[in-house]
C-alpha positions as CSV (number, residue, x, y, z in Angstrom):
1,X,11.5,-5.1,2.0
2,X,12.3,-5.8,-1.4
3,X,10.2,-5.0,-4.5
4,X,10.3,-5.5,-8.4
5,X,9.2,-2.6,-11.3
6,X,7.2,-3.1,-14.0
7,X,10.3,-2.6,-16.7
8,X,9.9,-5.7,-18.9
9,X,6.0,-6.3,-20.3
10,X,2.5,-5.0,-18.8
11,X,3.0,-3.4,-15.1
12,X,1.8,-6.2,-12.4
13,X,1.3,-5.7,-8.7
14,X,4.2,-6.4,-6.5
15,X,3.2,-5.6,-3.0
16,X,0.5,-5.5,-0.5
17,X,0.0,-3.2,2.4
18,X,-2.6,-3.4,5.1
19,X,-3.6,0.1,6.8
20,X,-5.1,-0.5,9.8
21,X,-5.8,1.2,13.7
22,X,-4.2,-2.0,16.0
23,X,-1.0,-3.5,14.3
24,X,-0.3,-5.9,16.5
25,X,-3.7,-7.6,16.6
26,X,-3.7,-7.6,12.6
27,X,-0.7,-9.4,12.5
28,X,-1.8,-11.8,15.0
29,X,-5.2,-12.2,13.0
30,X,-2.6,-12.9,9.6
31,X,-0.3,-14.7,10.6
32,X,-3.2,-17.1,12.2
33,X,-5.4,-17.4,9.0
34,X,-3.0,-17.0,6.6
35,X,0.3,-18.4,8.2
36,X,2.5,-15.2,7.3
37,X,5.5,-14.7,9.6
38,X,6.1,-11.1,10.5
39,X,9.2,-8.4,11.2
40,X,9.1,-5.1,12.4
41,X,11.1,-2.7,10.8
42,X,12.1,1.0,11.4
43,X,9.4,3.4,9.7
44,X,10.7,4.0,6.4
45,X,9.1,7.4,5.3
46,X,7.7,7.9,9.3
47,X,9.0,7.6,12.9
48,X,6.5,5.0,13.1
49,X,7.2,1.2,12.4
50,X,6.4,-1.1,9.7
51,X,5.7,-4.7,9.8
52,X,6.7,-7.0,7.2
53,X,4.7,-9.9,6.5
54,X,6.7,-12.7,5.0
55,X,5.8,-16.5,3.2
56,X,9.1,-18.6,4.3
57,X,11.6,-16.1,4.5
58,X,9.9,-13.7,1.2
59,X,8.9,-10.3,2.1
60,X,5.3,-10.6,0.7
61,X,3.9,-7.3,2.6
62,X,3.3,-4.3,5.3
63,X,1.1,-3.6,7.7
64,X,0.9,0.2,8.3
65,X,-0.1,1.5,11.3
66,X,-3.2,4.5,11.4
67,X,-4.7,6.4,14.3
68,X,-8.4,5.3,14.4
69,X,-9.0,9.6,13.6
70,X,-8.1,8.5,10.1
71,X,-10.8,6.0,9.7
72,X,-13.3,8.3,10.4
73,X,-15.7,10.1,8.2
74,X,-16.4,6.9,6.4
75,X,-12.8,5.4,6.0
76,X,-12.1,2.0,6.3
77,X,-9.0,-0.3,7.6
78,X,-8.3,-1.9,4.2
79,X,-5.7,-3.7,2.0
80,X,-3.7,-1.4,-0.8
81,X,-2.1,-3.0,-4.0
82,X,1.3,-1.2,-5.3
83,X,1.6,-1.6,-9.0
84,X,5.2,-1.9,-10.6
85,X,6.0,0.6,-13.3
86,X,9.3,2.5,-14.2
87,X,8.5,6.1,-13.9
88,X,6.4,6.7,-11.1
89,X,6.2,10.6,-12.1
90,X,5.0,9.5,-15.9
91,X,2.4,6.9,-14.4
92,X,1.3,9.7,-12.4
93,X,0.5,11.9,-14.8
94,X,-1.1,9.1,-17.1
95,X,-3.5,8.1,-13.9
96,X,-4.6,12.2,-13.8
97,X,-4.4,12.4,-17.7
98,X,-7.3,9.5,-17.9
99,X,-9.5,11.0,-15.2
100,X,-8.0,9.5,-12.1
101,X,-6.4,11.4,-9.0
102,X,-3.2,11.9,-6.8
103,X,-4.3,11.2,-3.2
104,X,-0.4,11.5,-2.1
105,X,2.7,12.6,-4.2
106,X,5.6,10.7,-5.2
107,X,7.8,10.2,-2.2
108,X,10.9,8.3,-1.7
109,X,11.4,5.3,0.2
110,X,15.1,5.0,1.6
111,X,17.1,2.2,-0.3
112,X,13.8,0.8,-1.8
113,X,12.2,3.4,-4.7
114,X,9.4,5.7,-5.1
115,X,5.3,5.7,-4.5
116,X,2.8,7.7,-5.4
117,X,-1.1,7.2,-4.0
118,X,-3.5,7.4,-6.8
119,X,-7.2,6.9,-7.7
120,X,-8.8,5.6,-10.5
121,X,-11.8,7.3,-12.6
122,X,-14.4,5.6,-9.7
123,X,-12.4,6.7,-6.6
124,X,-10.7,3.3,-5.9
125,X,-7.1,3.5,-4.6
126,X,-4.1,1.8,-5.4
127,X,-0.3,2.9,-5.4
128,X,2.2,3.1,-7.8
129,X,5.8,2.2,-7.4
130,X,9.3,2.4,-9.3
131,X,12.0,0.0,-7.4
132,X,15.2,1.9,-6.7
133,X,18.2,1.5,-10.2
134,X,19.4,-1.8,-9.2
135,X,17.3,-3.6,-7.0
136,X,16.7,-7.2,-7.6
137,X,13.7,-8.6,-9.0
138,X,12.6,-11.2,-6.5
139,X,12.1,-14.9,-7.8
140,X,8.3,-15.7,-8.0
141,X,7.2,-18.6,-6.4
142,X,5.3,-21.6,-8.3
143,X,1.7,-20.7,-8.6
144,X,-0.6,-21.5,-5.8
145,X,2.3,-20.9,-3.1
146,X,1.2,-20.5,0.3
147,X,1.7,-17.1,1.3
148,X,1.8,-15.0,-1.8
149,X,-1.5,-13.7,-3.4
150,X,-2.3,-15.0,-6.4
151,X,-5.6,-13.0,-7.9
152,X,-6.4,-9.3,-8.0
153,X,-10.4,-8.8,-8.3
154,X,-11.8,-5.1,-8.1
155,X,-15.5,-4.9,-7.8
156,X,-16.2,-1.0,-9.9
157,X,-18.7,1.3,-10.0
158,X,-18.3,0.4,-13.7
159,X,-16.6,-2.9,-14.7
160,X,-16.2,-2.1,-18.7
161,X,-14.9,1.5,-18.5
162,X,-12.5,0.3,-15.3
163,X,-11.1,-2.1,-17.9
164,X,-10.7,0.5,-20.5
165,X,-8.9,2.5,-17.6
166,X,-6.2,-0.3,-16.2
167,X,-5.6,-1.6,-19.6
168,X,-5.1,1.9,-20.7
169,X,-2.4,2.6,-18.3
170,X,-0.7,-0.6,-17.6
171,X,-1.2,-2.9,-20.8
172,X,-3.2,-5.1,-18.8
173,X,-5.3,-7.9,-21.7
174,X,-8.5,-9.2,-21.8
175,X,-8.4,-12.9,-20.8
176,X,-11.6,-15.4,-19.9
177,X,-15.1,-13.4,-19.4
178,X,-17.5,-15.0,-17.7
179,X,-21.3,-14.7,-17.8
180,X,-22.5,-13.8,-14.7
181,X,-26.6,-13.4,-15.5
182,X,-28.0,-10.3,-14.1
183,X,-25.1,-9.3,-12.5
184,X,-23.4,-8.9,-15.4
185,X,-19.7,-9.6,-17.1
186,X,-16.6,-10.9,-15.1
187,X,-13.3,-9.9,-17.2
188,X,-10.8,-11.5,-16.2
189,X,-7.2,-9.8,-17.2
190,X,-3.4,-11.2,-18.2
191,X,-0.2,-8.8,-16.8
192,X,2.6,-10.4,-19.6
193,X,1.8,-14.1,-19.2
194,X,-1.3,-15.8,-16.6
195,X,-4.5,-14.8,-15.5
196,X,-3.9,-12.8,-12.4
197,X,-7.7,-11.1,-11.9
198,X,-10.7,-9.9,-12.6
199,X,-13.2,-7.2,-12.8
200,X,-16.7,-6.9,-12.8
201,X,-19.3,-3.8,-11.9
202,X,-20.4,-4.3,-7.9
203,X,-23.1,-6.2,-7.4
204,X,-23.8,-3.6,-4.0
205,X,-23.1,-0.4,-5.0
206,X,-23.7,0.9,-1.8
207,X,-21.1,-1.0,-0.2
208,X,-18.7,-1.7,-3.4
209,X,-15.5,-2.6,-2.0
210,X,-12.9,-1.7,-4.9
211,X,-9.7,-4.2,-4.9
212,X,-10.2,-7.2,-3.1
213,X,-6.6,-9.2,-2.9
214,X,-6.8,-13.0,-2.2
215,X,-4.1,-14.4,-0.3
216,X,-3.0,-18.3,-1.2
217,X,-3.6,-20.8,1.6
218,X,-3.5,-24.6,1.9
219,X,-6.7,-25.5,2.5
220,X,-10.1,-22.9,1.8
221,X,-11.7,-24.8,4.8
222,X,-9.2,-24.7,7.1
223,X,-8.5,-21.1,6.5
224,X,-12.1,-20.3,7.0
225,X,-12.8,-21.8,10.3
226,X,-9.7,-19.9,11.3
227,X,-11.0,-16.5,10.4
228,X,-14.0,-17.2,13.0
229,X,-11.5,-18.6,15.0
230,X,-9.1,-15.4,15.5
231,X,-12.1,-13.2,15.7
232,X,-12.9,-12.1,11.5
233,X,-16.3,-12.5,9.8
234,X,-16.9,-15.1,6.9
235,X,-18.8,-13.3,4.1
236,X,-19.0,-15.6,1.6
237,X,-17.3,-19.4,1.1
238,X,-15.5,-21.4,0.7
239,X,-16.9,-21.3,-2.6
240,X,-15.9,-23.0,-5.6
241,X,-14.2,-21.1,-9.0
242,X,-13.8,-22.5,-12.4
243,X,-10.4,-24.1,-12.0
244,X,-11.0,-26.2,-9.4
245,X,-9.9,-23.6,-6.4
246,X,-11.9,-22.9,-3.3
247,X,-12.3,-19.0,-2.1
248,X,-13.5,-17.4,1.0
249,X,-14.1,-13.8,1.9
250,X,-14.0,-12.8,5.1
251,X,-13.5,-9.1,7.2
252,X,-10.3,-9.0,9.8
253,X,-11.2,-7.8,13.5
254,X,-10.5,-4.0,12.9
255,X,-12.3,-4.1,9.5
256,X,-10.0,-4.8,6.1
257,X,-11.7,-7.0,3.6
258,X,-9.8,-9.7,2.5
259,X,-9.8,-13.3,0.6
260,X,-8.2,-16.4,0.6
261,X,-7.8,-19.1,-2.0
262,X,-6.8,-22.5,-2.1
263,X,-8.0,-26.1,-2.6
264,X,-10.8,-27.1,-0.5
């Protein structure tokens, strides 16, 4: 498991981590639709074990195994994006200083660096992370790579002051908007260089899912009759974006929303 910081320029996300009741059919479902390979590792901060998910021979990310008592009371199976910054304590105090919320205090991960489980403003969760004093910063991939995820969307209770909140904290800049009618704004958002997502206030409030993470494959279509395939749900797609790209969204057998991305 190797992960970068945020030292140099806007904080960006560096790893993905899937929480889910069945590991083994998760990675099954991932490594079908998506074309990950996987490795199961020691637990690093539990006596239970963690799978890697890897693009080629990359560590791209976890799955984490949860009893299904966790996902009661309304809690879902979902995908969590760690954000690199260089003080997780500091960040941590910046996410409660703007209204946001600790869910789990900074803890160490052997030989790889610290996390800390937050909450923004609206109750959506994402972790921080500080890489340990010397690890290396992995080599990123050319855009588009199979494998790696390439676009961060997060669908808020309010899209403008959830802006004001993630640009606050991590430097993140305005980039394309685009109209969407009715529905409002899309804001699209630059971490030191491209375009890596966007925000926008949820269409569904009822069921507003927070971050959604899309995952690059080579083909939308393909990917998309593999979801039904391995047992997921298509929601939407594959659906065209400015850009030319092709996206589907789709729920995984025990429940995790997910996308994919790619040409058609």
């Amino acid at each position: 498991m190797t992960l970068e910081n945020g030292k140099s320029g806007p904080s960006n996300f560096v790893w993905y981590e899937l929480m889910t009741p069945d590991t083994k059919a998760a990675e099954a479902f991932y490594r079908g639709v998506v074309g990950w390979g996987a490795d199961v590792q020691p637990g690093m901060t539990s006596g239970a074990s963690y799978t890697i998910l890897k693009a080629g021979e990359a560590p791209v990310a976890g799955i984490l195994t949860k009893p299904k008592e966790a996902f009661s009371g309304g809690a879902k199976p979902g995908w969590m994006g760690y954000i690199g910054v260089d003080d997780v304590e500091a960040y941590a105090k910046r996410v409660q200083a703007a209204g946001g919320k600790v869910h789990k205090p900074v803890s160490e991960i052997p030989e790889v660096g610290q996390f800390c489980v937050v909450a923004d403003p609206q109750g959506t969760v994402f972790v921080l992370f500080q890489a340990k004093a010397g690890a290396e910063r992995p080599q990123q991939p050319p855009a588009g790579t199979p494998g790696y995820t390439s676009w961060h969307e997060l669908h808020a209770v309010d899209g403008k002051s959830a802006f004001e909140f993630y640009s606050g904290i991590f430097g993140w800049k305005k980039a394309e908007v685009m109209d969407m009618g009715p529905s409002g704004v899309y804001q699209m958002f630059a971490a030191d260089g491209p375009t890596i997502g966007g925000m926008m206030t949820a269409m569904d409030q009822a069921n507003r899912p927070g971050w959604i993470y899309y995952f690059n494959v080579e083909s939308a279509d393909a990917a998309a009759g593999r979801v039904k395939e391995k047992g997921g749900k298509v929601l939407m797609g594959p659906h065209e974006v400015p850009g030319g790209s092709w996206i589907v969204q789709g729920i995984d057998p025990q429940g995790a929303l997910f996308a994919v991305v790619g040409p058609k």
